[in-house]
C-alpha positions in Angstrom: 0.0 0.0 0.0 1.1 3.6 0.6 3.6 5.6 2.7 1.5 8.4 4.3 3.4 10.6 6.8 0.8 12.0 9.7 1.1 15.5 11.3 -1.2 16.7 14.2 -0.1 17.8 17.6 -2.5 15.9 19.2 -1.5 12.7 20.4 -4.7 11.0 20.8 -5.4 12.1 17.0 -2.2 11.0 15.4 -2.9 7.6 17.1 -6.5 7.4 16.2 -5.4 8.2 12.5 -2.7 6.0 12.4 -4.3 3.3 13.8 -6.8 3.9 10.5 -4.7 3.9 8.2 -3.1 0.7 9.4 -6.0 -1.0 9.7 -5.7 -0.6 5.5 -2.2 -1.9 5.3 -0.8 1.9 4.8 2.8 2.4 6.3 2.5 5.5 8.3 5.1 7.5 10.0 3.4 10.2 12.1 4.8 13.8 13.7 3.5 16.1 15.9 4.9 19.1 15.0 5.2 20.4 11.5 9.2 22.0 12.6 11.6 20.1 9.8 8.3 18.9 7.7 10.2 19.4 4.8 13.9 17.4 5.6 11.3 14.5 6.8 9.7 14.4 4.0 12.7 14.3 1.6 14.1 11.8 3.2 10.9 9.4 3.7 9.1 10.1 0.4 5.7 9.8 1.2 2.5 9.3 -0.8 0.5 11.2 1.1 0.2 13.8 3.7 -2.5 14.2 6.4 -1.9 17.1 8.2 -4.3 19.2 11.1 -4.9 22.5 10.5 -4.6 23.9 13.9 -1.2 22.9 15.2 1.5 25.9 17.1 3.9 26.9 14.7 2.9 26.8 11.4 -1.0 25.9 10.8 -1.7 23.3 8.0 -2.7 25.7 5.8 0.9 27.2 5.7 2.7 23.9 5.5 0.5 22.9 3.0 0.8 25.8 0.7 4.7 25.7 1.4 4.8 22.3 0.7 2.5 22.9 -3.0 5.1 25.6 -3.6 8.0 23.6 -3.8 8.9 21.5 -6.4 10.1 18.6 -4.8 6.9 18.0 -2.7 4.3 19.6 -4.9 3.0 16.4 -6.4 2.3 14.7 -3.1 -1.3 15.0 -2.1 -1.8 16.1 0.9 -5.4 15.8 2.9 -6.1 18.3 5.9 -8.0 16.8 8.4 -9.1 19.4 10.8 -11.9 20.4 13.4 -12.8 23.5 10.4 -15.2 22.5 8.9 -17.0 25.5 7.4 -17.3 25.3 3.8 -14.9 28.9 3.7 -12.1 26.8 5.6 -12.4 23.7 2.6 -12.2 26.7 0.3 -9.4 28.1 1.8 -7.5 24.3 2.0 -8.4 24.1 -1.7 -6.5 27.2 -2.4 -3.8 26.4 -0.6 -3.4 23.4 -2.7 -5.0 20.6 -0.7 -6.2 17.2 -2.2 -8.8 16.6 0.6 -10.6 18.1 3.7 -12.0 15.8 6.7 -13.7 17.0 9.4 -12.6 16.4 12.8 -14.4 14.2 14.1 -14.5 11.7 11.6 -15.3 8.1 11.0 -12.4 5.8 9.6 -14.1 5.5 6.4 -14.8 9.4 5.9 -10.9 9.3 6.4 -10.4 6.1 4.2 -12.0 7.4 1.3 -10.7 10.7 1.6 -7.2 9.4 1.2 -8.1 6.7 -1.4 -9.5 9.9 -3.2 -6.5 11.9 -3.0 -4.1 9.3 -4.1 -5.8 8.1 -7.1 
């Protein structure tokens, strides 16, 4: 299956997710911070990226749109899964260059599909 790299600064969420996405044979490797995204990344060449929106530092949006910006990473999809749920805050993911939006919180298979969705 798929390498998908996790970020949220929740514990409890980046085992929930995890344990999700293992549950579909994905290999995940989760963070919880988004501080050195980018070095991780290169080195671990992911599939896919689920990342929280609300984190200290940098938000998702940011790292996202950072991340779309630069050519190494800008062809990995990345899905924000986030407690913002209002149709501006989709917008907004969208325009940062987001593949998917779930809303915090989720079922596994709102989460499932979303990633099948963004890989395909």
């Amino acid at each position: 299956m798929s390498k998908i790299v996790i970020v949220d600064d929740s514990y409890a969420e980046l085992q929930l997710i995890e344990s999700y996405l293992k549950s579909a044979h994905h290999t995940v490797l989760s963070f919880s911070t988004a501080d050195g995204l980018e070095d991780k990344i290169a080195d671990e060449k992911p599939d896919l990226i689920v990342l929280d929106v609300v984190m200290p530092g940098r938000n998702g949006f940011q790292v996202c749109r950072d991340l779309k910006s630069d050519s190494r990473f800008k062809s990995i999809p990345v899905v924000l899964c986030t407690s913002k749920g209002q149709a501006s805050d989709k917008f907004w993911g969208q325009q940062q260059g987001a593949n998917g939006h779930v809303v915090k919180p989720f079922k596994s298979e709102d989460l499932l599909q979303a990633v099948k969705l963004a890989l395909n």
